[in-house]
C-alpha beads as a LAMMPS data file, in Angstrom:
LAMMPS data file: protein, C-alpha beads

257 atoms
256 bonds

1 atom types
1 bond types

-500.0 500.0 xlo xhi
-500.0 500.0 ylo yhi
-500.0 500.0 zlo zhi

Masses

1 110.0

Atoms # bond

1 1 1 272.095 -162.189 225.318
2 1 1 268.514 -160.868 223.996
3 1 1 266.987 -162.471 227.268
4 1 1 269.448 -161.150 229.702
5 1 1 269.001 -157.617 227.675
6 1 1 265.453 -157.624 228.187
7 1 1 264.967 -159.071 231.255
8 1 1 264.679 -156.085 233.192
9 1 1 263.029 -153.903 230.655
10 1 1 259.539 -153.539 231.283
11 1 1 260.132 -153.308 234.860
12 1 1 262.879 -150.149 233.969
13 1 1 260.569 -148.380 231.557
14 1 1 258.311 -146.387 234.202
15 1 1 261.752 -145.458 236.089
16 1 1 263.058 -144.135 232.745
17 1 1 259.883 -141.881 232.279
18 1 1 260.149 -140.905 235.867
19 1 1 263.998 -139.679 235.098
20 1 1 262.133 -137.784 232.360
21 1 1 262.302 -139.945 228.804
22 1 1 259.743 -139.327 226.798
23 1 1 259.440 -139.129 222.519
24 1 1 260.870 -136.846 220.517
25 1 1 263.972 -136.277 222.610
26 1 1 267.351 -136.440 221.296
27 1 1 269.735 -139.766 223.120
28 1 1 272.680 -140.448 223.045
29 1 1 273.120 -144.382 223.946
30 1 1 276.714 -145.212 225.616
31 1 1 277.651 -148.241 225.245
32 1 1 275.311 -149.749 222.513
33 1 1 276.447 -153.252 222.133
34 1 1 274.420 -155.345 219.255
35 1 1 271.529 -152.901 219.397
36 1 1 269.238 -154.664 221.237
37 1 1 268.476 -151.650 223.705
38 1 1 268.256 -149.098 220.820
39 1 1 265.653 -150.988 219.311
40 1 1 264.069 -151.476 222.517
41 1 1 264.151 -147.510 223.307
42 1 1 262.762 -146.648 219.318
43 1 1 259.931 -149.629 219.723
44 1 1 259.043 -147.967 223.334
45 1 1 259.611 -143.911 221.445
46 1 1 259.543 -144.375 217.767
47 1 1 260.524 -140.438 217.909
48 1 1 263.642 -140.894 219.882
49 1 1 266.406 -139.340 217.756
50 1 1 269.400 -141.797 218.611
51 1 1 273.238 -141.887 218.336
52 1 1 274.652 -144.872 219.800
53 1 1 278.414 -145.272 220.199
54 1 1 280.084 -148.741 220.220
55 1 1 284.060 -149.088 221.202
56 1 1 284.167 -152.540 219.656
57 1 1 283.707 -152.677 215.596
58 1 1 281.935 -156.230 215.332
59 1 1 279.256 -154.884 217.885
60 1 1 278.733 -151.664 215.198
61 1 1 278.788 -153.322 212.319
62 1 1 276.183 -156.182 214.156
63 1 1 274.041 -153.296 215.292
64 1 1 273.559 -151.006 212.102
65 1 1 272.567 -154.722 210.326
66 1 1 270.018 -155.196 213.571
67 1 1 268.439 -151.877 213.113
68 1 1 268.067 -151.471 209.596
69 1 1 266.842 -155.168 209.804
70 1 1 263.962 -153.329 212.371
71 1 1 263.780 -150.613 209.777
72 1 1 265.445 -148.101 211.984
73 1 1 267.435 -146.162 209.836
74 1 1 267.745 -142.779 211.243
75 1 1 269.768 -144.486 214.169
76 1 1 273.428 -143.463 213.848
77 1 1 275.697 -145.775 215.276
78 1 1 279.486 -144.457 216.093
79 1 1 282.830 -146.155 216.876
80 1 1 284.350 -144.098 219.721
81 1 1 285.204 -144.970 223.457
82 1 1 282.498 -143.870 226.110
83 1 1 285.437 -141.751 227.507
84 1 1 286.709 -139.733 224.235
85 1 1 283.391 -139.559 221.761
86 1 1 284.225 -136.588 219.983
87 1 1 280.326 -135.192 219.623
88 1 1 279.948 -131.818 219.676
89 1 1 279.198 -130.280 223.053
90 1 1 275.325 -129.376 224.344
91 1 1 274.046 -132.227 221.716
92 1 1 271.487 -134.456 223.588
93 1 1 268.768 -133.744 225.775
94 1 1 268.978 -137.550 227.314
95 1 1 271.962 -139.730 228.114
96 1 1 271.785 -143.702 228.859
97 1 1 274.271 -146.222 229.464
98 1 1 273.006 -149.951 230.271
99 1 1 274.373 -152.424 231.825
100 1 1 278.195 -150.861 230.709
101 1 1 279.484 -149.071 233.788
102 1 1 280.854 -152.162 235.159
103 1 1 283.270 -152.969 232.461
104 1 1 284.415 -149.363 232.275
105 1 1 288.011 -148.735 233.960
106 1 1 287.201 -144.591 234.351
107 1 1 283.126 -144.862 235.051
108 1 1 283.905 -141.056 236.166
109 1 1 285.459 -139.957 232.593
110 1 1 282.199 -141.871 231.433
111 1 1 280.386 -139.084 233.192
112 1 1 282.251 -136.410 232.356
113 1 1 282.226 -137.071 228.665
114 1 1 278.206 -137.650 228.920
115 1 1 277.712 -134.510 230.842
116 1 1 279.632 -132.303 228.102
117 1 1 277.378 -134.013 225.433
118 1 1 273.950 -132.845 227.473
119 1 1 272.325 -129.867 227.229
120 1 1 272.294 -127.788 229.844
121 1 1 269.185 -129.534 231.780
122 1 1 269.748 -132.696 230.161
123 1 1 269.397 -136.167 231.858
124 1 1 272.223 -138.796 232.300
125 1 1 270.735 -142.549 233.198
126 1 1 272.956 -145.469 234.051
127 1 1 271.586 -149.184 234.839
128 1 1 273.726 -151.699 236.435
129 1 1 274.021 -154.554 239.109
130 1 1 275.669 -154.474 242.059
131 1 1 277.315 -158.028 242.760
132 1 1 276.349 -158.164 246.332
133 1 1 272.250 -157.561 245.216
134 1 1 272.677 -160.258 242.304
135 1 1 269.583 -162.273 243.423
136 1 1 267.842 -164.044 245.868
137 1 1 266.699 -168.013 245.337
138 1 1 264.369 -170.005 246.870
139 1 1 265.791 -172.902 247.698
140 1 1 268.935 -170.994 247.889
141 1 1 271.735 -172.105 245.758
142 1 1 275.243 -171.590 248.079
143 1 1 277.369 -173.354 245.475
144 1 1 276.916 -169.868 243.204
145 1 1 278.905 -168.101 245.236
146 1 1 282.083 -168.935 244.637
147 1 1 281.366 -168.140 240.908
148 1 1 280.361 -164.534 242.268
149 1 1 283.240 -163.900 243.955
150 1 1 285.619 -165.259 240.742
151 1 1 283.171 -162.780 238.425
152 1 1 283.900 -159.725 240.992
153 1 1 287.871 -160.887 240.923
154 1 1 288.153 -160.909 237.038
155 1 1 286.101 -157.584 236.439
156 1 1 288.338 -156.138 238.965
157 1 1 291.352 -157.399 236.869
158 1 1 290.148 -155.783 233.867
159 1 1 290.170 -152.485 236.101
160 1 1 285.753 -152.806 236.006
161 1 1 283.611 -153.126 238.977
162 1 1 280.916 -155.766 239.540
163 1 1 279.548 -153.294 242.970
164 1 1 279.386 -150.325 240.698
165 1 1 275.605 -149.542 241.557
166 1 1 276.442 -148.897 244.891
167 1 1 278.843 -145.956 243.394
168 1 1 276.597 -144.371 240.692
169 1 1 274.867 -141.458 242.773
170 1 1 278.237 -140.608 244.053
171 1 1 280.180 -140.459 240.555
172 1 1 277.097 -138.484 239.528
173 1 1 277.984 -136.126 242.008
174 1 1 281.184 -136.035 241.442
175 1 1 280.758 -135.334 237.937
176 1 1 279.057 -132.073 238.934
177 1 1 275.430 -133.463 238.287
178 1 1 272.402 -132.476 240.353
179 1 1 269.154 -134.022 241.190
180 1 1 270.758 -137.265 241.364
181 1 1 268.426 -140.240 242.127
182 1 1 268.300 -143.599 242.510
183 1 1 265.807 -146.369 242.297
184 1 1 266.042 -150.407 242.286
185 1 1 264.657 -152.095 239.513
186 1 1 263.492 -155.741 240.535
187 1 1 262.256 -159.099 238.012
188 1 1 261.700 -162.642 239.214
189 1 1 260.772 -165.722 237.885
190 1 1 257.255 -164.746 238.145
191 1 1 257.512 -162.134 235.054
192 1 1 259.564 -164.455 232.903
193 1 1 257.978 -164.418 229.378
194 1 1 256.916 -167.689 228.184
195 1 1 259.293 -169.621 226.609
196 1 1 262.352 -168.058 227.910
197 1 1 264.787 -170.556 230.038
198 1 1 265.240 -169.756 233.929
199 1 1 268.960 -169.482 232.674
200 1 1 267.932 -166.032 232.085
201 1 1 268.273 -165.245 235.782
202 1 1 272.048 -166.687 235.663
203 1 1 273.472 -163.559 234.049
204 1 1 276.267 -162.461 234.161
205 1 1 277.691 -166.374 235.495
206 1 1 275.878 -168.090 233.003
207 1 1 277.102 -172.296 232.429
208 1 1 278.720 -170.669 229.377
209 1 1 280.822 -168.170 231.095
210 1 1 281.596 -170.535 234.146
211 1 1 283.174 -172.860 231.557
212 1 1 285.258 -169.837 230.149
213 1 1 286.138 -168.448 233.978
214 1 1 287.726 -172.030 234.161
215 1 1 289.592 -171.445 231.048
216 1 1 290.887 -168.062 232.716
217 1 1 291.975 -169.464 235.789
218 1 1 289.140 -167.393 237.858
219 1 1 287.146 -170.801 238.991
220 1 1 287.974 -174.671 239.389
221 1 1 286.511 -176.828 237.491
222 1 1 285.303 -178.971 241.334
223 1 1 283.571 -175.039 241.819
224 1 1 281.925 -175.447 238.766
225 1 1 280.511 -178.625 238.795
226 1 1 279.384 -177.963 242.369
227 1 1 277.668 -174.470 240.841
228 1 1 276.245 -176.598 237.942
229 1 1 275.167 -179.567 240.080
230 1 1 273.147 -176.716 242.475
231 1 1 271.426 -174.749 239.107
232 1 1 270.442 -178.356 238.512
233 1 1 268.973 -178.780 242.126
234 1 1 267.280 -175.916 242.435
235 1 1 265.472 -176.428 238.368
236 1 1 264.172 -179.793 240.095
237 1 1 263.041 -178.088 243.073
238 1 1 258.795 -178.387 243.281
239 1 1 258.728 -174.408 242.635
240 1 1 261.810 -172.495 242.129
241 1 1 261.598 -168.690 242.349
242 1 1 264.327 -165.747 241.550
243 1 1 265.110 -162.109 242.892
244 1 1 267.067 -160.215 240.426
245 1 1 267.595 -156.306 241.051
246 1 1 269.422 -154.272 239.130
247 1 1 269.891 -150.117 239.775
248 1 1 269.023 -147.351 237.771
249 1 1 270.257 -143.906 239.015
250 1 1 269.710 -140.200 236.995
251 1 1 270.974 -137.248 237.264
252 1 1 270.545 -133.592 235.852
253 1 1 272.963 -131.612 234.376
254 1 1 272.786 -127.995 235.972
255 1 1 271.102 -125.441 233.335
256 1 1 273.067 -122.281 232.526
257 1 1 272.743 -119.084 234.588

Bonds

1 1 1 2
2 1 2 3
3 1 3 4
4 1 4 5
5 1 5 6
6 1 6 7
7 1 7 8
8 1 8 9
9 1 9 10
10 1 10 11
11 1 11 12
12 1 12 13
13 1 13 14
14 1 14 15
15 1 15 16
16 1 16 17
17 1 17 18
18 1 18 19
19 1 19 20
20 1 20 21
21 1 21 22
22 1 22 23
23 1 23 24
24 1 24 25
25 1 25 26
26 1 26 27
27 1 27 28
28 1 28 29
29 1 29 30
30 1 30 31
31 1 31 32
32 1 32 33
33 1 33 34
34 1 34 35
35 1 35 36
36 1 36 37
37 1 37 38
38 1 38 39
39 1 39 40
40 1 40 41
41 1 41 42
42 1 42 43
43 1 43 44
44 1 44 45
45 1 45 46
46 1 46 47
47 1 47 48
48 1 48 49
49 1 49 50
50 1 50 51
51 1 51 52
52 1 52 53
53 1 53 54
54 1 54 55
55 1 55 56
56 1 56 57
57 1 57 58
58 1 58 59
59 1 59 60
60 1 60 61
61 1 61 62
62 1 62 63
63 1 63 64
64 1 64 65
65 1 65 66
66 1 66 67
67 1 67 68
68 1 68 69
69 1 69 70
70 1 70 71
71 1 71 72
72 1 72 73
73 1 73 74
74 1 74 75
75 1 75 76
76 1 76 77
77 1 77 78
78 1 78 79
79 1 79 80
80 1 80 81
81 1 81 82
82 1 82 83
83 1 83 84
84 1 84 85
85 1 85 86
86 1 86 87
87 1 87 88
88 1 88 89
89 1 89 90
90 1 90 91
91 1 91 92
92 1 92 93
93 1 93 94
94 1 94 95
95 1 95 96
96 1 96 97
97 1 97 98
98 1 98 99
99 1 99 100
100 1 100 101
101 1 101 102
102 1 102 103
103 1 103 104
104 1 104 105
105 1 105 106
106 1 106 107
107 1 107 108
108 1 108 109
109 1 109 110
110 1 110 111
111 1 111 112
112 1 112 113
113 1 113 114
114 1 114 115
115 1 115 116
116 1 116 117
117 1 117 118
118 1 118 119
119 1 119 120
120 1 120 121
121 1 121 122
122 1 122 123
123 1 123 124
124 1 124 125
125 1 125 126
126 1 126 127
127 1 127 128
128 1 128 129
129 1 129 130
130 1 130 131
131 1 131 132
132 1 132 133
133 1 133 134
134 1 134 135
135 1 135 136
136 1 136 137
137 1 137 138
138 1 138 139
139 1 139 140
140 1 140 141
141 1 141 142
142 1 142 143
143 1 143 144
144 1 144 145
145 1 145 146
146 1 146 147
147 1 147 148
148 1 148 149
149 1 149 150
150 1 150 151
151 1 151 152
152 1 152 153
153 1 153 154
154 1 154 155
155 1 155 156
156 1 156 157
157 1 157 158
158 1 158 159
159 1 159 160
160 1 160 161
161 1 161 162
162 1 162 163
163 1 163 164
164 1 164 165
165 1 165 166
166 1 166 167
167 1 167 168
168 1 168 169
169 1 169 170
170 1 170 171
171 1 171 172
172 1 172 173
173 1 173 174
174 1 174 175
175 1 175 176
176 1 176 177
177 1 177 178
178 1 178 179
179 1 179 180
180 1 180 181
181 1 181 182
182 1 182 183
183 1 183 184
184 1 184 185
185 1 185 186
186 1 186 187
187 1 187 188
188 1 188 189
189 1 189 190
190 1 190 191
191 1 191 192
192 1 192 193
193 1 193 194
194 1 194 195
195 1 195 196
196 1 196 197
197 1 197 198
198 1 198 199
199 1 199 200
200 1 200 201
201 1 201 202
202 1 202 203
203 1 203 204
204 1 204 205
205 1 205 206
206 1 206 207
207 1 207 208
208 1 208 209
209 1 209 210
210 1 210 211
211 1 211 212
212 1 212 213
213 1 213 214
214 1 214 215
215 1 215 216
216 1 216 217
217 1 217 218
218 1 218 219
219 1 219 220
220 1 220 221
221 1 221 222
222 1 222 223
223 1 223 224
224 1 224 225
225 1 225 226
226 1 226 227
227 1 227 228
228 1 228 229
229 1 229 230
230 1 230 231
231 1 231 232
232 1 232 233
233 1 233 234
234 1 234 235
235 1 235 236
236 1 236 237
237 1 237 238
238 1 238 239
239 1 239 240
240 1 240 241
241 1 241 242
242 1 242 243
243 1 243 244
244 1 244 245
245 1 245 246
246 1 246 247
247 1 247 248
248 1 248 249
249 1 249 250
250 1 250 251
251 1 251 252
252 1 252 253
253 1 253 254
254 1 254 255
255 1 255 256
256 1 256 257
C-alpha cells in the first residue's frame, strides 16, 4: 500500500505547486485513507493546515495513530462521506483527492461538495488512473489484460470507474469550476527506490487482489495463472522496464464579484 501510495509522488509534487500548493495554506484531503498522503503533504509543507475526511472508521482510527506516530498532531481527521462532509462553507483554500475518484459512485457530488468547502479562488486537485493508460511493459505482458478488463468490470459493479481520468476536466466543468487543467504524471522502473519490489508497478491488480477477483467471480483461476506465469516472465526478462501514468487535473473555483 505505502509503495503504491508513493509511487507517483515525487513525480506529482511539481504539478501540485504548478496547480498552486504551497505552505501555509489551509487543505482539505478527500478521501484520506491510512494517512499516508497527509503525511506525505505535511513532510513536503510542514505548514499545511489539514482536515482529512475518511468514510470508513478503521482507516480514521489507523490514520490519527499514523500521524501522531509522525508527530502530526494538528491534523484533524473526520468521518464523513466525500459527498455529505458537513464543513462549513468557504473553509479551505486547497482541495485534494488521490487516487479516490474511481471508487466514488457520484465523482460529480464529490465536486460539488469540494467546491462549497473552497474559498472563493480556491483550488480543487484530483489524481487518478485511467485503466486504458495503466502502463506500458517491455517485453509486454498480454496475459494482464484480462485482469484489466475484470478490474474495470468490478469497479463498474460497485457503481466506480477505472477510466475516470479521462472524465475529470469535464466533471470539473460541470461542477462550475474554471481554469481547469490537466497534466499526466508518469514513473517507471527507472525511478523505483531501492529496495522496493517491481510489484509496485502491479497496482491496482496486484497477485493479492487477482487471488481475491477469483474469489469474486471477476477472473478464472486459468486467467490468473496465465497473468502470474507472464509477471513471472517478464521479472526473468534480461531488463524489464515499466510505464505507469497516472492524471492529475485542477481546477479554480470562480472568486466572488
Amino acid at each position: 500500500m505505502r509503495g503504491y501510495t508513493r509511487m507517483y509522488w515525487e513525480k506529482e509534487v511539481p504539478v501540485l505547486k504548478t496547480f498552486g500548493l504551497r505552505d501555509g495554506l489551509s487543505v482539505v484531503e478527500l478521501g484520506s485513507g491510512p494517512g499516508i498522503v497527509t503525511d506525505l503533504l505535511l513532510r513536503l509543507l510542514p505548514e499545511l493546515t489539514i482536515t482529512s475526511i475518511e468514510l470508513r472508521e478503521e482507516a480514521v482510527v489507523q490514520a490519527r495513530a499514523y500521524l501522531r506516530d509522525r508527530g502530526h498532531v494538528g491534523v484533524r481527521v473526520v468521518r464523513a462521506d466525500v459527498l455529505e462532509t458537513s464543513l462549513p462553507d468557504n473553509a479551505f483554500d486547497f482541495a485534494y483527492a488521490r487516487l479516490v475518484f474511481r471508487y466514488l459512485p457520484d465523482p460529480l457530488g464529490a465536486i460539488r461538495e469540494a467546491v462549497r468547502l473552497l474559498k472563493p479562488g480556491g483550488t480543487l486537485v484530483i489524481s487518478d488512473i485511467d485503466l486504458d493508460l495503466w502502463g506500458l511493459f517491455e517485453p509486454p505482458i498480454p496475459e494482464l489484460k484480462p485482469a484489466l478488463d475484470a478490474y474495470g468490470r468490478m469497479l463498474a459493479a460497485r457503481r466506480g470507474d477505472a477510466r475516470i481520468g479521462r472524465r475529470l476536466v469535464r466533471l470539473l466543468e460541470a461542477a462550475g469550476l474554471t481554469r481547469t487543467g490537466i497534466e499526466a504524471v508518469a514513473t517507471t522502473s527507472a525511478d523505483l527506490a531501492e529496495g522496493r519490489s517491481m510489484g509496485t508497478f502491479l497496482a491496482p491488480i496486484g497477485l493479492g487482489r487477482l487471488e481475491r477477483m477469483v474469489q469474486g467471480g471477476w477472473l478464472t483461476a486459468r486467467e490468473r495463472d496465465h497473468a502470474r506465469n507472464g509477471w513471472k516472465r517478464f521479472l526473468a526478462s534480461p531488463s524489464p522496464f515499466v510505464l505507469k501514468v497516472m492524471l492529475v487535473a485542477g481546477a479554480t473555483r470562480a472568486r466572488a464579484d
